[in-house]
Structures are given as structure tokens and as C-alpha cells.
C-alpha positions in Angstrom: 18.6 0.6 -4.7 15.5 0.2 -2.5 14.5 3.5 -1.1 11.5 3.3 0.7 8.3 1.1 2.3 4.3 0.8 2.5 2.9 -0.6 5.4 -0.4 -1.7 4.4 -2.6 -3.0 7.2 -6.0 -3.4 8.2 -5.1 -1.7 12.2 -2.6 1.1 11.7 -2.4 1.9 14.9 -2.0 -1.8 16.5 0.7 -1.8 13.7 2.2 1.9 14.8 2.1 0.5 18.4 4.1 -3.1 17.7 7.1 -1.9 15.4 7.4 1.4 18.0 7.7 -1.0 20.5 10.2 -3.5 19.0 11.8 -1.6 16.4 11.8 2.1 18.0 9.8 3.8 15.1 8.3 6.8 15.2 4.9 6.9 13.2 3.4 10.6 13.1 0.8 12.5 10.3 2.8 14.2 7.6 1.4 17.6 7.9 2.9 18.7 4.9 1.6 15.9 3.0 -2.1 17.2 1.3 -3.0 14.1 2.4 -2.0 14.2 5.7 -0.5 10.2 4.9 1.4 8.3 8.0 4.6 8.5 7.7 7.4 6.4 9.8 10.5 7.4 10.6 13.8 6.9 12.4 15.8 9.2 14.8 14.5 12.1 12.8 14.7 9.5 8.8 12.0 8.9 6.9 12.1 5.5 6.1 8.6 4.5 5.0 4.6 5.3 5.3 1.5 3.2 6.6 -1.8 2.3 4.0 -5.0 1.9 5.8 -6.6 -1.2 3.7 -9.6 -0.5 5.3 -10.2 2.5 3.1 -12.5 1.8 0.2 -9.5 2.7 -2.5 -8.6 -1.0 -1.8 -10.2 -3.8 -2.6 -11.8 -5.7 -0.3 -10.4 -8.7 1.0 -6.5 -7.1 0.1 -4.3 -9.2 3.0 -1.3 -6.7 5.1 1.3 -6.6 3.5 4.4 -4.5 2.9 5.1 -2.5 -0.4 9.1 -1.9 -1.3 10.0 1.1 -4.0 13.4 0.4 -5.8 14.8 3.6 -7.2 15.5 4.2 -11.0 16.5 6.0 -13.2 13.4 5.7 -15.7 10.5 4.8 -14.7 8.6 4.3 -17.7 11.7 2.3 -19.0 12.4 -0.3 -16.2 8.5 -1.1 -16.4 8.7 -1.8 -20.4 12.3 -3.7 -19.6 11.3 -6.2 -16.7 7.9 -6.8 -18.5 9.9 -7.7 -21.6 11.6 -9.8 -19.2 8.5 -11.7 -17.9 7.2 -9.6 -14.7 3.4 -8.7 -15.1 3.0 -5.1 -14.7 0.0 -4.5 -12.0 -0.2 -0.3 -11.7 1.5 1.2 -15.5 3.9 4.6 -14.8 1.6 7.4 -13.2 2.8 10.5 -12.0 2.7 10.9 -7.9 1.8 14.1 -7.6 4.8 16.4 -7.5 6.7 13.8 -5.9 8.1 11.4 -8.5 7.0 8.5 -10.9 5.7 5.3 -10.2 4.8 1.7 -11.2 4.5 -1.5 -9.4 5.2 -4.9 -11.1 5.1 -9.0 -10.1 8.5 -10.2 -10.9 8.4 -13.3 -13.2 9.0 -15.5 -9.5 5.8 -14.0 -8.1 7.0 -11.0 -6.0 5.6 -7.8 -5.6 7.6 -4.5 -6.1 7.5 -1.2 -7.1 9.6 0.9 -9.5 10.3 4.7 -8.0 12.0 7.9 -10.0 12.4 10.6 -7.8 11.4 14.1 -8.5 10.8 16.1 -5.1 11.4 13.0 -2.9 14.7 10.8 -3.0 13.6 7.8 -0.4 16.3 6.7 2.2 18.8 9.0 3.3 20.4 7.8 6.6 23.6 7.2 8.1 25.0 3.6 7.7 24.2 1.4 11.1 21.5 3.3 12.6 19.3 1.4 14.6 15.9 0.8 13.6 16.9 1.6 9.9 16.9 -0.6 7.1 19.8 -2.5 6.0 19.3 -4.5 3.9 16.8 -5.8 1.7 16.3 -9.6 0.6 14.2 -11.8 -2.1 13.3 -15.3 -0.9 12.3 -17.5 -4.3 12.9 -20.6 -6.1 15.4 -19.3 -8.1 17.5 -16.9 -6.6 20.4 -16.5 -9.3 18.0 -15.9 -12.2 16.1 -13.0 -10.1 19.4 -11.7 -9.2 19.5 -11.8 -13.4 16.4 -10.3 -14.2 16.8 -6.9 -11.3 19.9 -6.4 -12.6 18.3 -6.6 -16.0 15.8 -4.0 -14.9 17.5 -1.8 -13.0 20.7 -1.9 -15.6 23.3 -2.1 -12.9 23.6 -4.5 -9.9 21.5 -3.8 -6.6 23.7 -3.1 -3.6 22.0 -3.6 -0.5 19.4 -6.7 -1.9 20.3 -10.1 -1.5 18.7 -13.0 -3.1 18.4 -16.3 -1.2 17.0 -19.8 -2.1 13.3 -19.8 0.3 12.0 -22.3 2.4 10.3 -25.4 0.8 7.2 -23.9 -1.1 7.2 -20.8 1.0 5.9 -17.8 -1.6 8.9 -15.6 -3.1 8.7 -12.5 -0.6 11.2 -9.3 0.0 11.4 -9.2 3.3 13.3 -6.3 4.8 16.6 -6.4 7.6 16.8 -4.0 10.0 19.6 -2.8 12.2 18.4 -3.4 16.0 19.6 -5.3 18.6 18.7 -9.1 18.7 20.4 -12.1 17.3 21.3 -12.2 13.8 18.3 -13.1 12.1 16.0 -13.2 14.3 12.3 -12.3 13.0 10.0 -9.7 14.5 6.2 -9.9 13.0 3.8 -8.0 13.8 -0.4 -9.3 14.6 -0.8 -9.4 11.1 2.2 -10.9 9.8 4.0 -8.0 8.7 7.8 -9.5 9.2 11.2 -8.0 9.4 14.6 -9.4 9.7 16.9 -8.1 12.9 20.6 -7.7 12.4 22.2 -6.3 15.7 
């Protein structure tokens, strides 16, 4: 299942300020982190971290955007299996620091995820309903049964928690994120730079 998120954004703290106002998230410095990364939590959860895209580690030009982690099993053997099954791999396994494996991939529809095995660090752990946390997490594209297919493929067992939806016209394929908070159903909150999550009160 998904397990975690990467806010990456040119204005971390316009981005901290917006989603602590409408969502109720807590961003603070991980002082046990060596390198003292942003991390954003809920009632006391972590439930993701914040990328400064100004730093020179990232290209220049790289628009905000927001990096899911979908836990596995095997790293190294969901990469080799969804690029057998068309996705592009983009970062190959590496080891992140003593904290697990990773790789990020493009899916064979165009989307960006990455692939997490844990080793110190598990991801999400939160009671069910709480506000603010995710709930859900859900893959606009063009051809929503055959990406269903192809993370199942991947992953080697169904994803609970993802749903996979026919997008909008030409929109881009894009995982977009719901989160428990009040609102109406559906209802979109996005922040200066276009970092968007679904509301489900």
C-alpha cells in the first residue's frame, strides 16, 4: 500500500503555512534526522516530508510536485517487474541510508511513483478516520483498468487504499492524494503552486 509523501516545492514555508491552514498539518525539523529534513505530520503521525527544489541537488527548472512511496516487499524486484511491464525506471534501487530501499519509476501511462522497502522506517501508521490523514490514494489516466493491471502486477497482490479512475479529457495521469477533513466530498484544496489534494469529510 502507499505509505508515505514528498512535498517538493520551490516555497516550503508558503507551502507549510497553506496545508497547516487548511488541512491542520503540523510541519516541524526532524532533529533526529542527520539531515535535519521537514517532516509533516498529523496529531502526533508522520505522514510525509517537504523537498526544497530550490536546492542545487535538483535540477533546475523541476515544477512542485508531490512524490508518493508504495510499500513492497522487494525493492529491487518490483523495479525489474513493472519495467518488464513497460514503466521507465527514473532513480534504480539505492539504499536510503539506514532507513530502507528505494526506486522511483514512470508507469507505462505517464505517472510518477516510487517503490519503498522498509528497514528502520515503515511509512503510515495511523488510526483509520483521522482527520488530516490520508485516506486514500487515487490514479487519474486514460486507462484505468490496465494500470489497475499493471500495480497489481508490480506489487503482486491488489492495492487497498488506491483507486484508479478514468481522468478528465487530456488531463496528465496524476496520483492525487484524499484526505480525511471536513468539506464536501471531493472537494479540492491546492496549494500556490498547485500542489492538490482531495477532501473527504
Amino acid at each position: 500500500m502507499f505509505c508515505w509523501m514528498d512535498l517538493e516545492t520551490h516555497d516550503p514555508d508558503g507551502t507549510a503555512a497553506y496545508f497547516s491552514q487548511t488541512l491542520g498539518w503540523r510541519f516541524e525539523v526532524d532533529e533526529q534526522d542527520w539531515r535535519k529534513a521537514v517532516k509533516i505530520s498529523v496529531d502526533g503521525h508522520l505522514i510525509g516530508g517537504v523537498s526544497d527544489l530550490t536546492n542545487p541537488v535538483y535540477s533546475p527548472g523541476t515544477p512542485a510536485h508531490i512524490a508518493y512511496y508504495l510499500a513492497v516487499d522487494d525493492v529491487d524486484r518490483s523495479t525489474a517487474t513493472a519495467e518488464a511491464n513497460g514503466a521507465r525506471v527514473v532513480v534504480p534501487p539505492f539504499e536510503a541510508g539506514d532507513q530502507g530501499r528505494l526506486a522511483t519509476v514512470i508507469d507505462p501511462f505517464g505517472a510518477a511513483f516510487s517503490l519503498w522497502q522498509r528497514a528502520g522506517f515503515a511509512g503510515w501508521t495511523f488510526p483509520p478516520g483521522l482527520p488530516g490523514a490520508p485516506r486514500r490514494v487515487v490514479l487519474a489516466c486514460a486507462r484505468p483498468d490496465d494500470a489497475r493491471r499493471f500495480y497489481e502486477e508490480t506489487t503482486g497482490a491488489p492495492l487497498p487504499g488506491a483507486d484508479f479512475v478514468l481522468s478528465a479529457g487530456s488531463a496528465p495521469p496524476r496520483w492525487e492524494l484524499a484526505v480525511e477533513a471536513p468539506g464536501p466530498c471531493g472537494e479540492r484544496v491546492s496549494s500556490p503552486e498547485g500542489l492538490t489534494f482531495r477532501v473527504y469529510g
